[in-house]
C-alpha angles and dihedrals in degrees: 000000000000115000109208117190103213107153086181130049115200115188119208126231074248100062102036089059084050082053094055101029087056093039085234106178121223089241082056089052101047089045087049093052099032097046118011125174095224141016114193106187114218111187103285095357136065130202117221109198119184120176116220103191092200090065111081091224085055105202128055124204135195122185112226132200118188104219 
């Protein structure tokens, strides 16, 4: 699995109205970003998916980019 080592997490207008829109709760997030299932790498990005099998839509995503 990929180790990124990001000290500081920034989160987009983007991804805040996600947040809200998908009623994703802060325990969820920092699940998502501490301890994911899965990291796919994309060029610059990477893609951090966690599945939460109380939430009907099952998986979450972020997408993360390392500055």
């Amino acid at each position: 699995m990929v180790k990124l080592k990001i000290n500081k997490w920034v989160l987009t207008p983007h991804a805040v109205d996600k947040i809200f829109e998908r009623k994703i709760s802060m325990l969820e997030l920092e699940q998502l970003i501490l301890n994911p299932d899965q990291i796919i790498e994309q060029g610059p990005k990477f893609v951090f998916v966690k599945k939460f099998l109380k939430r009907k839509d099952n998986n979450i995503a972020a997408v993360i980019i390392e500055k």
